[in-house]
N, C-alpha and C positions, 0 to 999 in steps of 0.2 A: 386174310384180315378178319378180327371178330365181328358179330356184327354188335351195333350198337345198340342197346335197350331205352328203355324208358328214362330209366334214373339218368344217362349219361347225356341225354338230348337236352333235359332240361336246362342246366345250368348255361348250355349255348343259345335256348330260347330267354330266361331271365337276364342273359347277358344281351343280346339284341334289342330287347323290352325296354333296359332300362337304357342305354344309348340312345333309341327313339324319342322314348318320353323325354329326356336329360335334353337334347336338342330342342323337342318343340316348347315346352317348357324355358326355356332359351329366350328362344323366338318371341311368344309372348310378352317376355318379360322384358324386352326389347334392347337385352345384353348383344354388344357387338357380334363375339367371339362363341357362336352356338357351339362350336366342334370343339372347345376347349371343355364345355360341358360333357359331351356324346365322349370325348375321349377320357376322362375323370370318371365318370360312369363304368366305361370297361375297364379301365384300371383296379376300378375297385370292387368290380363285382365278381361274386365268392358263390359257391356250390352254397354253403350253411352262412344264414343270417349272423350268425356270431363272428366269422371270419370278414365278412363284407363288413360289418360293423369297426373290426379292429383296421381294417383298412384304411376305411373312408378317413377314420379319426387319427392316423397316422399320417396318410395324404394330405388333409386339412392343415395339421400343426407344420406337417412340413412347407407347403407353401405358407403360412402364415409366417414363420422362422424366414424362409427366402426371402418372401414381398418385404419383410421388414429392415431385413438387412440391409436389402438393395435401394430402401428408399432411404434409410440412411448413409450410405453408400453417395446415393446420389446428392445428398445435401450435401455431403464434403464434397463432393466434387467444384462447389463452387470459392472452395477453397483455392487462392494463387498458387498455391503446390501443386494442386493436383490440375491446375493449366497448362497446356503443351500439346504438342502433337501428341508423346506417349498416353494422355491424360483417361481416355478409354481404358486402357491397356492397365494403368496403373488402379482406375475404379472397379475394373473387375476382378483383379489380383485382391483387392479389400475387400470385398465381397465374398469371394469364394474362402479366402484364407480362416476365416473363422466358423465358416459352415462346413469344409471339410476338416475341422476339427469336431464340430457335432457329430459328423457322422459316423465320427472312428469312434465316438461314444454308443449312438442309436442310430445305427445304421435302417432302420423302416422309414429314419426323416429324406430320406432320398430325392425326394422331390424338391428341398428345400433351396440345393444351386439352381437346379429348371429354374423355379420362381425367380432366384433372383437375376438369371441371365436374360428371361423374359420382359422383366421390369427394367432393369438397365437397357437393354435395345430398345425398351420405348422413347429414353431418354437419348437415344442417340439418333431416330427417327423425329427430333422433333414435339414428342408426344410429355404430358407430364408423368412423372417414376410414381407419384401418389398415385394418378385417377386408372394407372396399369398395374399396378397394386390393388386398389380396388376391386377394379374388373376381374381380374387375376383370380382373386380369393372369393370373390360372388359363384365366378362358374364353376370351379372347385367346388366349393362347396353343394353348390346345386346338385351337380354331378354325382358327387357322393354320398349325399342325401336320397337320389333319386333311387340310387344301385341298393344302398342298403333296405329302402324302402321296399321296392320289388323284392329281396332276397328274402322279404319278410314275409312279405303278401302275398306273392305270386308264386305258389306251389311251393311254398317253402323246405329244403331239406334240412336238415336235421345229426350234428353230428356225430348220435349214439347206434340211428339206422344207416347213413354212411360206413360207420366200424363195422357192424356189423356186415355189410354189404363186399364192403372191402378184404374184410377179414375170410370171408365164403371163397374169397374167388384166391386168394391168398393160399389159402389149403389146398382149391383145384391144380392152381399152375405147381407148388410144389410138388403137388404128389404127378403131376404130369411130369416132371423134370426128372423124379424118381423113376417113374417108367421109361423113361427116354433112354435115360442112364445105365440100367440093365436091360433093352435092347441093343445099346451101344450106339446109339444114334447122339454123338457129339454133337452135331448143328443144333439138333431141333432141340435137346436138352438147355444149352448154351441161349437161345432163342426165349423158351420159358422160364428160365431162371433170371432172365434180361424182366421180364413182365413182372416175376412177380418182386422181384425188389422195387420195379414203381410201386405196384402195391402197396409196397410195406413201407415208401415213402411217402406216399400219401396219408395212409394208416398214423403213420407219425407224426405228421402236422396236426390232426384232429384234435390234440388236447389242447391245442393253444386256441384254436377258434370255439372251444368250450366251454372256454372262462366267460364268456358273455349267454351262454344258451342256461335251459333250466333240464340240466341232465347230469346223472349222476357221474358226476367226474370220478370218483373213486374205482367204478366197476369200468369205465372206459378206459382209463390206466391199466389196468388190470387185464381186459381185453388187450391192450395194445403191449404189456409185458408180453404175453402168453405168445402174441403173434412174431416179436422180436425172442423169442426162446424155443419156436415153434423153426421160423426162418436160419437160424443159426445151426440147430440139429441137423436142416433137411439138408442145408448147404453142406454140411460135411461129409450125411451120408452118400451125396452126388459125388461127392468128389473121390470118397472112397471106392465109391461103386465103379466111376469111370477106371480109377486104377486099377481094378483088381478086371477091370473088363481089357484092359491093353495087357494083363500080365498074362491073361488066359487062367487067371483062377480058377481052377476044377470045383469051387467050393459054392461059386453061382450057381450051378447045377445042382446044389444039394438041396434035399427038402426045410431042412432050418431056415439058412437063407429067404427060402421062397415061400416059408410060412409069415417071417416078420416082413415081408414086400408086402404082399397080399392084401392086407388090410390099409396099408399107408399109398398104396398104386390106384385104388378103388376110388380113395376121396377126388382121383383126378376124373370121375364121371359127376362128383357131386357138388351142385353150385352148393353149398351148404355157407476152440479147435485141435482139429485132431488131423494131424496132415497124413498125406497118403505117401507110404514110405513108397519107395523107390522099389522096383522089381527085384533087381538083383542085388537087395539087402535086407530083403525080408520073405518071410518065409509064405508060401501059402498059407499055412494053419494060421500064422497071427494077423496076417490082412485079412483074413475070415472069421477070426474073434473081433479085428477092431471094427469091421464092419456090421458085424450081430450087434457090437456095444451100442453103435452110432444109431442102428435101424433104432435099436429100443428107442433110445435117448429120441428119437423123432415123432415115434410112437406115441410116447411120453405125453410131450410137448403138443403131438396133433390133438391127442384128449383133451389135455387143458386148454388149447384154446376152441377146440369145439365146445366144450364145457361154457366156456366164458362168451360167446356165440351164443350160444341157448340161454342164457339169462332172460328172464325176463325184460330187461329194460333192451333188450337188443333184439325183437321182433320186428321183421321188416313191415 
């Protein structure tokens, strides 16, 4: 197991921080329901302040959208139709029915049935569908106020040195997956090539929690092309390499080959399609051309985004 650094501790400290605070802050304010807070809080709290921010304010509208449905919801209910033993049954079928048609629209309002199946069972406890409406939307809010707050204040990251950061470690497992793959170690290749498409799925969400930070969204794209054209190469070189390693290609062994490894193997010491024909339908010499093609093409691609790595605005 890696061990864990700096960068990766914090967001599970900003995330405890702001659950605390979100609670006693609760407490004070002398809201029933403190854990409704502590829990809105971890829901929405984000590695980079711009993603906690799109959060909260997603989470917000979405309980707002539930709480309002359901108090509507519940003023029909005192309608004679919707009297009867089924009469529950029938008020929550009214309630959901229009918010899971939101969501097939904005699926981020996700929270918007919670609210309102929360605010209905207050009306079948006895309690009023208004004053748990209220409460509802207070601790939320709090909640979410508190996470984006911390994610602001409290050692803030940052989604241009996040890429960067991600994008470093992106190049290591690659080019480790490369070496794995011409020792012919299936598992452990299979193992890093698992690591780094998180990576690169991480890597991938960064531009959307951008749009709220003050960082140059253009070269972060740009970073984040390079690393999606950098992943696509490496992957195929792997996958060539493994083939030509089950065929027993005599051509692994040759000094070309293991001049273009060389340099793309190494980046796996530094934190800084093309399918594989079949054995017995393809020749050694051209899985040995399509292999040199692929190395390049990964070569290529590892430049470019160590290139877009070394930018300026992408100093850890």
């Amino acid at each position: 197991m890696p061990a864990l650094d700096r960068r990766q501790l914090l967001p599970a400290l900003r995330l405890v921080a702001a659950a605390l605070l979100a609670y006693g802050l609760s407490t004070l304010a002398g809201l029933p329901e403190g854990y409704w807070a502590a829990l809105s809080a971890v829901i929405v709290s984000r590695p980079q302040p711009g993603a906690a921010l799109q959060a909260g304010a997603d989470r917000l509208v979405g309980t707002l959208l539930g709480a309002g449905i359901a108090c509507l919801a519940a003023l029909a209910g005192q309608v004679p139709f919707f009297a009867g033993p089924w009469s529950d049954l029938l008020l929550l079928g009214a309630a959901l029915l229009p918010l899971g048609l939101l969501l097939a629209w904005r699926e981020a309002w996700r929270t918007a049935p919670i609210a309102a199946i929360i605010v209905l069972s207050a009306g079948t406890r006895g309690e009023g569908a208004l004053g748990a409406a209220l409460l509802r939307v207070l601790e939320i809010g709090l909640g979410g106020l508190v996470a984006v707050a911390v994610a602001r204040f409290l050692l803030p990251g940052h989604s241009d040195r996040e890429a960067a950061v991600l994008a470093r470690r992106l190049l290591a497992r690659s080019a480790a997956a490369l070496a794995a793959a011409e020792a012919g170690d299936e598992a452990g290749c299979s193992a890093l090539q698992a690591e780094a498409r998180a990576l690169q799925r991480r890597l991938f969400r960064l531009p959307d929690s951008a749009r709220w930070e003050r960082v140059d969204r253009a070269a972060l794209a740009e970073l984040v092309r390079a690393a999606g054209r950098f992943g696509l190469s490496c992957g195929f070189a792997v996958r060539l390499l493994l083939a030509a390693r089950r065929a027993g290609n005599p051509a692994l062994a040759g000094a070309a080959l293991k001049a273009r490894l060389a340099p793309l193997t190494a980046l796996a010491r530094e934190e800084a399609e093309v399918p594989a024909a079949p054995a017995g339908r393809a020749s050694a010499e051209s899985q040995a051309a399509a292999l040199g093609h692929v190395l390049a093409l990964a070569a290529r691609d590892a430049g470019a985004l160590a290139e877009a790595i070394g930018g300026d605005r992408f100093r850890p």
